[in-house]
N, C-alpha and C positions, 0 to 999 in steps of 0.2 A: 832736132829733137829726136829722131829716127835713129840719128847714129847713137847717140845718148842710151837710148832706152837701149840698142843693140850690146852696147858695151856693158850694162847693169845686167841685160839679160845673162850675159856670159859669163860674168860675174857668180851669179845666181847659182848656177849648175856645179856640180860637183859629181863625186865618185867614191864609195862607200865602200870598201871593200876588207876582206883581209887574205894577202896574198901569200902571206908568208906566215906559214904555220911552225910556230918552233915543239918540237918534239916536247910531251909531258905536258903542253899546258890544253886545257881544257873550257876556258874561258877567256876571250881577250876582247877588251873594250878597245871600240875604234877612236883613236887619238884625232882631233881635229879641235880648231882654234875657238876655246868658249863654249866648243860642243855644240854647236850651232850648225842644223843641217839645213840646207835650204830646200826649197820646192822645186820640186822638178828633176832632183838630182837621183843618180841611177843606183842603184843601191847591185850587188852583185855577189850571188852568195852561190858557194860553189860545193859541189858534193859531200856529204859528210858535215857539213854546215847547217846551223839555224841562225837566222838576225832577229835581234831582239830592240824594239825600242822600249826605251825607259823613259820618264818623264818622272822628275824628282822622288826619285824612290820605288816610283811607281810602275809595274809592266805594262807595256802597252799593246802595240801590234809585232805578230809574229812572222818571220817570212821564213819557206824551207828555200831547197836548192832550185836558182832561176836566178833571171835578171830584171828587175824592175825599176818602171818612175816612178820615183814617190812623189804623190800628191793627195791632194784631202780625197781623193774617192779610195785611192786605194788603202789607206792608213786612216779611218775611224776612227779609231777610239783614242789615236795621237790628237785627231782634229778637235774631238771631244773637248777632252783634256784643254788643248790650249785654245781652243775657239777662237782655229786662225780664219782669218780673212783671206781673198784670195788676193793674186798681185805676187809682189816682189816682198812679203813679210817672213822672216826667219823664224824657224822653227824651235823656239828660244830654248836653250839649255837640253835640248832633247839626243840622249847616249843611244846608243847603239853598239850592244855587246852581241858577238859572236863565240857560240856555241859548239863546240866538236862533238857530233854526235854519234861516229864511229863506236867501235867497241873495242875498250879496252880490256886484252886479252892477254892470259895469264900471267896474273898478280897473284904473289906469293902471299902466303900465309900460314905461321907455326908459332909453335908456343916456344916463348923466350926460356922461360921456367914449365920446368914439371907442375901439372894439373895432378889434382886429388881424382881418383875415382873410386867407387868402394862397389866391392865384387862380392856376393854372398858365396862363392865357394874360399875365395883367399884372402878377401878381407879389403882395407886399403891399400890401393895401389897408386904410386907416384907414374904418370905415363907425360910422353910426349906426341904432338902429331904435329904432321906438315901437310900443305896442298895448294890448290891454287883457288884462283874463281878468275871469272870475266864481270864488264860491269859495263855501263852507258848512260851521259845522263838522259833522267826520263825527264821528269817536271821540271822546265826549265825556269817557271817562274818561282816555281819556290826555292831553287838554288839559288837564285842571284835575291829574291828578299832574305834570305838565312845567311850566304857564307861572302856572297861580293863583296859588297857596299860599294866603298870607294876606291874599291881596289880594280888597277888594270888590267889585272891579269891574276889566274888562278889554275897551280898546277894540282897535277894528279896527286904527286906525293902527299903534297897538304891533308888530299881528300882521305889518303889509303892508310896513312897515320891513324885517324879515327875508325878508320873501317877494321885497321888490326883488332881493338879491343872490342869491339862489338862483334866480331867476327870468335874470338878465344871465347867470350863470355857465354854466347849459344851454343859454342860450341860445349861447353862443360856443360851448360844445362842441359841438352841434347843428350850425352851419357847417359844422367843423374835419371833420364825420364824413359829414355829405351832401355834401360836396365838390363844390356848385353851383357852374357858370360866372359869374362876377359878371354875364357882360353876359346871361344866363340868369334872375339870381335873380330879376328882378321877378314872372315867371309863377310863382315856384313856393311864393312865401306860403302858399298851404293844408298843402301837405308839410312844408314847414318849422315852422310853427303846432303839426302833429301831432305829427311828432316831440318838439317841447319837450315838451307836452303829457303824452305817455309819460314822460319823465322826469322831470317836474317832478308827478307825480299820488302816486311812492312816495313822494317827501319831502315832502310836503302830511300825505298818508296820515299818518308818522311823527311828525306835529307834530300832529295831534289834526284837521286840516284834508280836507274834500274840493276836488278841481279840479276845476269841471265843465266849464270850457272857457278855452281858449287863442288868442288873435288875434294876428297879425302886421297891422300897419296898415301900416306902411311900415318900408321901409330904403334908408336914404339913403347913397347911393354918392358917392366922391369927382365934383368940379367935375368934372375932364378926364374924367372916363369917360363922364359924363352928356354931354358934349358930342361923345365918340367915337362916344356910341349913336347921337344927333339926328343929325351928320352921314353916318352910316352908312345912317340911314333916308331923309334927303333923297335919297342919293345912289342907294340903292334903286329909290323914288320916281323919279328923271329917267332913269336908267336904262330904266326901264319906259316912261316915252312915247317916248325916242329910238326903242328899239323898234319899236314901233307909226309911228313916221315912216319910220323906213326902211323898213321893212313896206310901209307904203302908196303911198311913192315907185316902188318896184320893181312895184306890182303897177300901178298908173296908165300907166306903160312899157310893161309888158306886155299891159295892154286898148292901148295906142295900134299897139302892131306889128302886135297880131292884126287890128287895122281897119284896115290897109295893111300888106298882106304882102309887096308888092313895093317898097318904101322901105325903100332899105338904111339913108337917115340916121333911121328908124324903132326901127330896131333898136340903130343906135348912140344914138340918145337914150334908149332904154331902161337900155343900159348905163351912160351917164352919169347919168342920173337915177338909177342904182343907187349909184355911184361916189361922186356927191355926197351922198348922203345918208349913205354910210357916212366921207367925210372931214367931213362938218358934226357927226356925234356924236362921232366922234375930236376937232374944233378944241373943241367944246364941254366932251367932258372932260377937256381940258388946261384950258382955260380956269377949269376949275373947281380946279385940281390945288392952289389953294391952300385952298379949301375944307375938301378930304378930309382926312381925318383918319392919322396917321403911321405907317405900317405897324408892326403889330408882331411886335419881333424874335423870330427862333424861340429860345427856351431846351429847355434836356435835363437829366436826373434823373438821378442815378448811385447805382449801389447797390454801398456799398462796404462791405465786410465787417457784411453785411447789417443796412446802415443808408442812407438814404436822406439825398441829398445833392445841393443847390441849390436853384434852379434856375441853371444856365450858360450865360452866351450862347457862340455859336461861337467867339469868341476867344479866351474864356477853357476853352473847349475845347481848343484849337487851338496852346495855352502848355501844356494838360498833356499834351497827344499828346507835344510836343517834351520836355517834361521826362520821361514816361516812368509819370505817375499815371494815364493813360487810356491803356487797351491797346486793341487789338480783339476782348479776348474782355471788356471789364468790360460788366457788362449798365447798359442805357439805356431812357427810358422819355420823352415827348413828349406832347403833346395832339393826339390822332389818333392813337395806336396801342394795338392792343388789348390790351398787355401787355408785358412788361420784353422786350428783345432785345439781343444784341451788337450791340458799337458798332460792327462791323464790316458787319453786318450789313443796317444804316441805311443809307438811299441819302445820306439827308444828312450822314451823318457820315465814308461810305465813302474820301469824296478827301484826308478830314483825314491819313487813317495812307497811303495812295499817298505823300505829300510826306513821308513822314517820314526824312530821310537814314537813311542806315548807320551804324553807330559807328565815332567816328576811329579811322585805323588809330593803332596803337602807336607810343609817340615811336622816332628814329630812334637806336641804338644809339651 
């Protein structure tokens, strides 16, 4: 009977592990016969690891990285569940999925298609951006009730498919809300990064996921604006040495007058040598006029029965003064002003309603 019970004992025991991790996947259910783990068997979970028991759908006990017997003291709420007795009774139908808890570290993320943004100095703009982020799962229980089920195994791609669209969608709401100057956004990646980041950390949270970080790499603005910035900076740039020329012209003038004080044509070369310096940066930034980049027009915002509406250029101002849709009292709103005002109010808007005739008199009888 000794030997008996020794060979059932043997029987009994078992080895729970997962040793062989294949690259990408992020969940793998331990395969064994009926799913049936017995008492006493050592369960073995190794860095970067969590074991999870399930019991028909259900999560049960958790283990991190160690080696352990399972038995009713140390597994609860598995014992709960099936109100095993003690002895040689199988732990009937109870899974054991392991967990990769590591972090996974830089996953790409860009828009496939141009995103809308709208800029109140140039209007709509079609842009694109790329970056990355990191990610881990957190809430192991609510990943495997939401995305397992019956499934053996569960890779990263699956998860990051979803993660793309939720990740593009915050990310345009994110624009729409910080309401950065296009020709501004390049400096403010970090702000922008964090914000997403905030947003996109509850719906991680809620899909069984943690977010531990968020990059913005770039964001690529249309052709013409990338060339309005470069010529803006050139133009910066010459600015700043004409500068510095007439600068030094005028002062060369003035050590020449101080070193003869009685030469009146001393003093008129001074002046000239002022004169010309300041028409040689005049012929020069005409010369460049084709250069520069095309001014742009000023548009205005109207809040009409308080909803926001445009942006207008002055003309199209200027057609609803005459028609009688823009009064001097509707409120208006610009880049540079620190808040909504009558349109009457506006220096720039003020000559629009001066021009506005009288109403014809009455036909003639």
């Amino acid at each position: 009977m000794g030997i008996l019970k020794n060979i059932f004992t043997g029987q009994f025991i078992d080895i729970v592990q997962w040793d062989e991790e294949t690259p990408g996947v992020l969940v793998h259910r331990f395969e064994r016969h009926n799913n049936e783990i017995k008492n006493n068997a050592k369960l073995i979970v190794r860095p970067g690891q969590r074991a999870i028991f399930v019991n028909e759908g259900q999560v049960a006990d958790q283990f991190g990285p160690g080696t352990y017997e399972l038995s009713t003291k140390n597994m609860p709420i598995l014992t709960t569940l099936l109100s095993l007795p003690y002895g040689f009774q199988s732990w009937h139908k109870a899974e054991v999925y392991f967990v990769k808890t590591t972090e996974q570290l830089d996953r790409k993320w860009g828009t496939k298609q141009p995103i809308m943004m709208r800029d109140l100095d140039l209007g709509m703009l079609r842009i694109r951006a790329f970056g990355n982020y990191s990610y881990k799962v957190g809430t192991t229980a609510n990943l495997l009730e939401r995305f397992i089920g019956a499934k053996s195994e569960y890779r990263a791609e699956e998860m990051e498919g979803q993660f793309d669209m939720k990740v593009i969608s915050e990310f345009s709401d994110a624009l729409g809300e910080l309401r950065i100057p296009a020709l501004d956004i390049v400096a403010k990646y970090n702000e922008i990064g964090e914000h997403v980041r905030q947003k996109l950390n509850v719906t991680f949270n809620n899909m069984g996921f943690e977010l531990t970080s968020f990059t913005v790499g770039n964001i690529n603005l249309p052709d013409s604006v990338n060339d309005a910035i470069d010529k803006r900076s050139e133009l910066g740039v010459f600015n700043g040495v004409m500068n510095q020329y007439s600068q030094k012209q005028a002062a060369d003038s003035m050590r020449d007058a101080a070193n003869n004080p009685g030469n009146g044509g001393a003093m008129m070369g001074m002046m000239m040598g002022a004169n010309m310096a300041g028409m040689v940066n005049q012929n020069m930034m005409g010369g460049m006029g084709g250069m520069m980049p095309p001014p742009i027009a000023q548009t205005f915002f109207l809040a009409v029965n308080g909803q926001q509406q445009g942006p207008y250029s002055m003309q199209a101002l200027q057609t609803m003064v005459m028609q009688g849709t823009l009064t001097a009292a509707t409120m208006v709103w610009t880049a540079g002003m620190a808040g909504w005002q009558a349109a009457s109010t506006v220096p720039a808007l003020a000559s629009l309603f001066a021009a506005v005739p009288p109403p014809p008199p009455p036909p003639a009888p």
